[in-house]
C-alpha positions, 0 to 999 in steps of 0.5 A, spaced: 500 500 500 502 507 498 502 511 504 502 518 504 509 522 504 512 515 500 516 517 494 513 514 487 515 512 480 510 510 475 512 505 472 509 507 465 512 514 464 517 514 469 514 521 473 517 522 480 515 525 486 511 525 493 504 521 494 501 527 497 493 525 497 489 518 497 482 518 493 478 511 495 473 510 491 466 506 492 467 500 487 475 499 490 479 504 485 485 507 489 488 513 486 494 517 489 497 524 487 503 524 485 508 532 486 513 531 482 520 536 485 521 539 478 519 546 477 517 548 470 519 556 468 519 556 476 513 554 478 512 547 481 509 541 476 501 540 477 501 534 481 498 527 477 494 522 478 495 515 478 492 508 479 496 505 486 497 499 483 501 503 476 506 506 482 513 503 485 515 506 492 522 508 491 523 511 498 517 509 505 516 517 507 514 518 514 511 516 520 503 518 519 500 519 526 495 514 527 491 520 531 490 527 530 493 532 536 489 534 540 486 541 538 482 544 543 476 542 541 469 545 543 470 550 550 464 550 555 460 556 556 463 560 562 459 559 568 455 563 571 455 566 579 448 565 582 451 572 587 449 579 581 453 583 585 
C-alpha cells in the first residue's frame, strides 16, 4: 500500500515525486497524487494522478500519526455566579 509522504515512480512514464493525497473510491479504485520536485519556468509541476497499483515506492516517507493532536476542541460556556453583585 502507498502511504502518504512515500516517494513514487510510475512505472509507465517514469514521473517522480511525493504521494501527497489518497482518493478511495466506492467500487475499490485507489488513486494517489503524485508532486513531482521539478519546477517548470519556476513554478512547481501540477501534481498527477495515478492508479496505486501503476506506482513503485522508491523511498517509505514518514511516520503518519495514527491520531490527530489534540486541538482544543469545543470550550464550555463560562459559568455563571448565582451572587449579581
Amino acid at each position: 500500500m502507498v502511504r502518504l509522504g512515500d516517494q513514487v515512480s510510475d512505472r509507465l512514464t517514469g514521473l517522480t515525486g511525493t504521494v501527497t493525497s489518497r482518493a478511495e473510491w466506492l467500487y475499490g479504485c485507489v488513486r494517489v497524487a503524485v508532486q513531482p520536485r521539478e519546477l517548470k519556468d519556476g513554478q512547481p509541476v501540477n501534481e498527477q494522478w495515478f492508479d496505486e497499483e501503476r506506482v513503485e515506492v522508491t523511498t517509505a516517507g514518514v511516520e503518519q500519526p495514527k491520531t490527530a493532536p489534540a486541538t482544543g476542541g469545543p470550550q464550555r460556556d463560562p459559568a455563571r455566579s448565582d451572587d449579581p453583585g
